[in-house]
N, C-alpha and C positions, 0 to 999 in steps of 0.2 A: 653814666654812673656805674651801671655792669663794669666796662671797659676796666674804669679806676679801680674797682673793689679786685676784680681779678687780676691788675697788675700790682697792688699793695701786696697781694695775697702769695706772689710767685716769689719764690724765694733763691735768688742766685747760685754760683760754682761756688763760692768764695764764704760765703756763710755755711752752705753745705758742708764744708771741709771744715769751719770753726766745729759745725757742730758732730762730725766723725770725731774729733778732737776732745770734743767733753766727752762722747762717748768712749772713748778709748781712754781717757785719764779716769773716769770713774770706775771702768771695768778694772784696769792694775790696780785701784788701789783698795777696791770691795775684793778683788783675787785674793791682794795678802792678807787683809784683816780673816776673810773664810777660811783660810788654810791654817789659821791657827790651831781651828775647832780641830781639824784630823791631826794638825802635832797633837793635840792633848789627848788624844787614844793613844797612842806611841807611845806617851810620856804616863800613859796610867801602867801598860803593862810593864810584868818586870819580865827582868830578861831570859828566864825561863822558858816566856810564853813567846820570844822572839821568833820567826819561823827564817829570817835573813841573818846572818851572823856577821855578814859585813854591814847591818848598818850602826851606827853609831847608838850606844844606849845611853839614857840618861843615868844622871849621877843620883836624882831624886825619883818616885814614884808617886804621881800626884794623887792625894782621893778626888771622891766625888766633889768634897765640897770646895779643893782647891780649886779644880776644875771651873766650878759653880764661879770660883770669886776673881778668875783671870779672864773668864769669858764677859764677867759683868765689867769689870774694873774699865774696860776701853771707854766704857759712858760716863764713869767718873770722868774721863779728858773730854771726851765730846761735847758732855752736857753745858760745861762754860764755853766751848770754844766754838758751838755751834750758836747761841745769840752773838758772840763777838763778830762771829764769820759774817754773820747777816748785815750787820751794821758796818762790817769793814768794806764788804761788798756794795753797800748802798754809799758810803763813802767815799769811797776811792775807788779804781780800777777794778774792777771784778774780775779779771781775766789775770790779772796779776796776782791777786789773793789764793785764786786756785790755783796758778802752777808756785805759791809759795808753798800750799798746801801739800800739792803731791812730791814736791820736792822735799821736805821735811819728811813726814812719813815713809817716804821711802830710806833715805838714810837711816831714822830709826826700824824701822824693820831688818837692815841688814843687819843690823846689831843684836838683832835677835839672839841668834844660836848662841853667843855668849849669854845674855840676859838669863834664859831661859834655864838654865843649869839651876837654879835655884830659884823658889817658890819670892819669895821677897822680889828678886831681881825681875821673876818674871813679870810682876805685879805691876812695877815698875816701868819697866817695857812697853805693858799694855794700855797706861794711863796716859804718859808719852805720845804713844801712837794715836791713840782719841784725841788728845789737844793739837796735835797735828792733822789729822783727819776733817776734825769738825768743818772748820771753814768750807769747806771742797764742795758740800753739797748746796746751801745758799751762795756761794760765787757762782757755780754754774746757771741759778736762777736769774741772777743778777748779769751776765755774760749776754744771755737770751735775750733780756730786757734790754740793756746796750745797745745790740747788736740787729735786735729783731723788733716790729710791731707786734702786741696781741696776740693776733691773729697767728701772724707765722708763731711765735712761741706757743701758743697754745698745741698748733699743730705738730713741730717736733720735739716737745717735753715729754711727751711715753717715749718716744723711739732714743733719745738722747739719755733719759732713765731707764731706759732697759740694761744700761751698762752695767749699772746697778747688781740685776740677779745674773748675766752673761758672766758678771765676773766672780759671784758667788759661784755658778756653775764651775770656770773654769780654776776657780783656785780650790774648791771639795773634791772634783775630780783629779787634777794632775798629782793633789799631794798628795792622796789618797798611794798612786803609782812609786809618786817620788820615794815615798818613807819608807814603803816595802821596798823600791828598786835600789836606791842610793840609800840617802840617809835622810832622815826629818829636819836638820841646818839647811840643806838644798833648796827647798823649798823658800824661807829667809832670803837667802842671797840670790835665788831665781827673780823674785817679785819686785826687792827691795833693787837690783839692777835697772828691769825692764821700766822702775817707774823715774828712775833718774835719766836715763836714755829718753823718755817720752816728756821728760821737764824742757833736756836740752832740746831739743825737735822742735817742740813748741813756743822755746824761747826764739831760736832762733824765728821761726815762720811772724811772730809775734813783731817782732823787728824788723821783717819787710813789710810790715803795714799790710799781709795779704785780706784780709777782712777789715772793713770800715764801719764802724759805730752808724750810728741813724746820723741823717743833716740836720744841722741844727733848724734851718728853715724847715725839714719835716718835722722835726723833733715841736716846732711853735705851731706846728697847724695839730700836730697830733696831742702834743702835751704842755698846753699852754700853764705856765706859771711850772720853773725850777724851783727845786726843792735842795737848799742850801744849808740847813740846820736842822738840828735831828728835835729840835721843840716841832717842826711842820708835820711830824710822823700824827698818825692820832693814834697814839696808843692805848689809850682809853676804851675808843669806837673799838678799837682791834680786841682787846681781851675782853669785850662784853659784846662782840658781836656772837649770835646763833647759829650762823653760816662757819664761821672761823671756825666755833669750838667741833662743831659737826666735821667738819677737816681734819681736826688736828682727831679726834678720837677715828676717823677712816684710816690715818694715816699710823695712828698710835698700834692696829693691827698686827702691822708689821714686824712690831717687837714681841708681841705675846706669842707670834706661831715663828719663832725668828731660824730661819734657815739654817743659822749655826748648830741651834741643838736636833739639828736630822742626823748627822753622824752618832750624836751621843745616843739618840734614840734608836736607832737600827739598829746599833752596837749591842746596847741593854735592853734591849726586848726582846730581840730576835737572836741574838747571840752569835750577830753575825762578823765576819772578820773585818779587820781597820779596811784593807781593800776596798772589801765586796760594801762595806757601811760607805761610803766616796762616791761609788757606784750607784748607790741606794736611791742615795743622798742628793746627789746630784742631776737626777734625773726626774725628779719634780720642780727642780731651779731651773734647769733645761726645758721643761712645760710653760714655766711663766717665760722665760726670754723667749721661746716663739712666737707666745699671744700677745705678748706685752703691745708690741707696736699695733701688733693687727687691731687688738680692742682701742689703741690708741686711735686707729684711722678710722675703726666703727662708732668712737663716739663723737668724730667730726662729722663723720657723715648724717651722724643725729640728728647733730644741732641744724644740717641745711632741712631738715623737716619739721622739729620741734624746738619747742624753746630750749635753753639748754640748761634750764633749771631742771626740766623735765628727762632731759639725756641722763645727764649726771645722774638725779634719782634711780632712774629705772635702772642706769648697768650698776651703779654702787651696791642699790638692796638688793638685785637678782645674785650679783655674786656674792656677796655676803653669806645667803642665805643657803646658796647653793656651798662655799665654803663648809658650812656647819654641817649641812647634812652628811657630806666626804668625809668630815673629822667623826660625826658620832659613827658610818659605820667601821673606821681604821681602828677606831676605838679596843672595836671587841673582835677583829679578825684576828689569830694568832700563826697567822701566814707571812714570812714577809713579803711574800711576791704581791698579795694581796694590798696588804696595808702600803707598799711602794706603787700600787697602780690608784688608791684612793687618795695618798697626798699626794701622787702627783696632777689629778684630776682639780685635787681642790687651790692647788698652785697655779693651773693653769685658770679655774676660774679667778683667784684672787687676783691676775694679771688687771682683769676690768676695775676694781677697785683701785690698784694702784693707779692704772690710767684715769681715773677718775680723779686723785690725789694727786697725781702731778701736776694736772690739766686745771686742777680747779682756783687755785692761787689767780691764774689769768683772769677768770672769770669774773671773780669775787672782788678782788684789788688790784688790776693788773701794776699798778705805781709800787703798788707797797708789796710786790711778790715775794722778793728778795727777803725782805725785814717778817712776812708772815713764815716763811719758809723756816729766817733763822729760830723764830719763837715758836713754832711747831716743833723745829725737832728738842730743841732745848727739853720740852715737854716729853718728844718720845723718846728720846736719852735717858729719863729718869725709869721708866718704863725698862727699856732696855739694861739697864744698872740693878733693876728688881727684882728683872723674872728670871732668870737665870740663876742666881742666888734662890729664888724660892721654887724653880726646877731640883737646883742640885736639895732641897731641904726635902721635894717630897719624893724624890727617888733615889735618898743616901743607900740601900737598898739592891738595885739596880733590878728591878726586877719588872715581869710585864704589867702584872696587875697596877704598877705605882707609876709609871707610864702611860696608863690607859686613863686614869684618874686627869691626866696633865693632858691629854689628847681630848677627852672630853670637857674639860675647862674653859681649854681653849674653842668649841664648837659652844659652846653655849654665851661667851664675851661677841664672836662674830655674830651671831645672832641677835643678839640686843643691840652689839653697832651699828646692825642693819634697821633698826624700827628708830634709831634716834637721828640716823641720818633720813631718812624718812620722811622725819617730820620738821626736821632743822636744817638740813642741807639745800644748798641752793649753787645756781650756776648764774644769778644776775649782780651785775658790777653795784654795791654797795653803796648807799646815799656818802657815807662817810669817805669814799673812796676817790670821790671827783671834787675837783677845783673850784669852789664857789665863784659866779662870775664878779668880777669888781672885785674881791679879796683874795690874801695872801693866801700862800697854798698852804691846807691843813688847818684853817685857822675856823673853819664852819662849815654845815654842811647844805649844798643844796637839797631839796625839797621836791622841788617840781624838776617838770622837765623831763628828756628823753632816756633820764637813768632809772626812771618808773615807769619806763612802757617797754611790753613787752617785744614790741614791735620792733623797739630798736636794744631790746636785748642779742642782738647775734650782731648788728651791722653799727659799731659805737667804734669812737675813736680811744684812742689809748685811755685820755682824758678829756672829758666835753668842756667845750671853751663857754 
């Protein structure tokens, strides 16, 4: 039985390399959306305060609150296109859905540096780019599930989402260079290339078959009864379950302290240069892509001791909690070297979080990952479409004190995320989540049985027959 669970559990060359592959499509295409944030420092000053004369100036001067409304506007596209993506994943090919994804987005990104000359057009640009984006992160869920058991998915969803802030790192820093070195278009046609190059790579690898989906004979021992029609989902159980909404508010974190506005924050607080804010900025994203995976493998290694309701708890509410205290003291330091060594501290704790929020879809539904992923983010889209807009409202300004007010805001939301996940978060696979024996899938739920013990909380199959 050891034998079996440890060779279910070993994960080959050939999925390895699927999943370098979501990693490397989600890093280019988090790169270009981040790099937008350092064009709009560029695009606020005027050209007086240029210190490059060769790079390109823009034709308009954005305020704060343009700023505010182009940074939000991308979740106007996401926020539809991320439930579409979940369901189109659960659908159809998931692996197909995402390189449509990043193939879209990429093209429109290189369109940028035209777009962007104008406040309208950029607007535009950016809504575009969200309805193209959306899909990317539910197909990668959906890909895993395809492709992997559980188990293995559970185990590479932090290191495969670290692409995630790797790519936020790598697009706040190089633009940061780019806009001073060259010009702030560079950037656009940098990102927007590298992610049609990594379409065609993948299309091609795609078409030698090098990675194979589960057998269907495993797929019947592991997940008896297909799920053929979107009436078998239980959407119901899903938006009234405890455990979901506790996900979706750990997950929803992410937008309220969201990466993007660390350039706008160093910039107007500290009054520091588009550069040196890249810099800043970029090396608390750099803290989480380190830890991401490592917390990833410390909360597997959890669950071989404790249940993994219990994993999940402890690293979500420690980081959480440890988050807020980072945010109240950056709050009131008027250092930036200071307040860049406390968000980076609390970026690298919020790493546990996130790997808790990748990781936990598995746990909770692993069937319905895909479809909980898509209706999470739909949720943290709205989120992401908000805060940003109500950043730019309370520091039209730009000044420290109305910064420090947004700094502390955000430590007191992590904080209360952590006492509700707490007490509603959970890491056991859901009554509603497994196949009733004799009935069609989705259509009731079991009751009894080994999806209420805790016993075989860690050692379950996909879906119990």
């Amino acid at each position: 039985m050891a034998d079996s669970d440890s060779s279910s559990e070993e994960i080959i060359a050939s999925k390895k390399l699927l999943c370098a592959l979501l990693f490397t499509g989600i890093l280019l295409q988090n790169a270009g959306r981040t790099s937008v944030s350092v064009v709009l420092l560029q695009l606020q000053e005027s050209s007086g305060n240029s210190t490059n004369t060769n790079v390109s100036k823009p034709q308009v001067g954005y305020s704060q609150f343009h700023v505010g409304v182009i940074l939000s506007s991308v979740y106007a596209g996401l926020l539809p296109s991320s439930f579409i993506g979940g369901f189109l994943a659960y659908r159809y090919s998931a692996m197909r859905v995402l390189l449509m994804s990043v193939c879209i987005s990429s093209v429109v990104h290189c369109v940028g540096p035209f777009m962007f000359q104008r406040f309208e057009t950029a607007v535009t640009q950016r809504v575009l780019a969200g309805l193209a984006e959306g899909p990317s992160d539910p197909a990668a869920y959906g890909v895993l599930s395809e492709y992997m058991l559980p188990k293995q998915s559970a185990r590479v969803a932090p290191i495969v989402f670290a692409g995630f802030y790797f790519g936020q790192f790598v697009g706040i820093i190089s633009t940061g260079f780019i806009t001073q070195r060259l010009s702030w278009q560079m950037t656009f046609y940098l990102f927007g290339c590298l992610g049609i190059v990594w379409t065609t790579g993948s299309v091609g690898l795609e078409a030698t078959g090098f990675a194979k989906k589960r057998e269907k004979s495993e797929t019947a021992k592991q997940d008896k009864g297909e799920i053929t029609n979107m009436k078998s989902v239980p959407l119901c159980h899903i938006l009234t379950s405890g455990a979901v909404w506790a996900l979706i508010l750990l997950r929803v974190l992410s937008y309220t302290w969201d990466p993007h506005l660390l350039p706008l924050y160093f910039n107007q607080s500290f009054e520091t240069r588009v550069e040196l804010a890249g810099v800043l900025a970029g090396i608390p994203i750099l803290a989480y892509g380190a830890l991401g995976p490592v917390f990833g493998l410390l909360g597997n290694l959890l669950c071989k001791y404790v249940t993994p309701t219990v994993a999940r708890k402890a690293m979500a509410v420690t980081a959480c909690l440890c988050v807020s205290g980072c945010l109240f003291v950056a709050a009131f330091t008027t250092n930036s070297a200071v307040a860049a060594c406390f968000v980076a501290v609390s970026f690298g704790c919020t790493a546990a979080r996130v790997a808790v929020a990748d990781a936990n879809p598995f746990d909770i539904a692993p069937r319905y990952a895909s479809v909980i992923s898509g209706i999470l983010r739909v949720l943290c889209r709205i989120v992401g479409l908000t805060f940003p807009l109500l950043v730019a409202t309370l520091t039209k300004n730009k000044t420290f004190e109305e910064w420090s007010n947004v700094v502390l805001m955000n430590a007191c939301v992590f904080a209360t995320i952590a006492l509700i996940y707490g007490v509603f978060g959970s890491g056991k696979e859901q009554p509603w989540a497994a196949v009733p024996q004799g009935q069609n899938p989705g259509d009731g739920i079991k009751q009894g049985g080994s999806i209420n013990s805790e016993k075989d909380d860690e050692i379950r199959p996909l879906v119990l027959k």
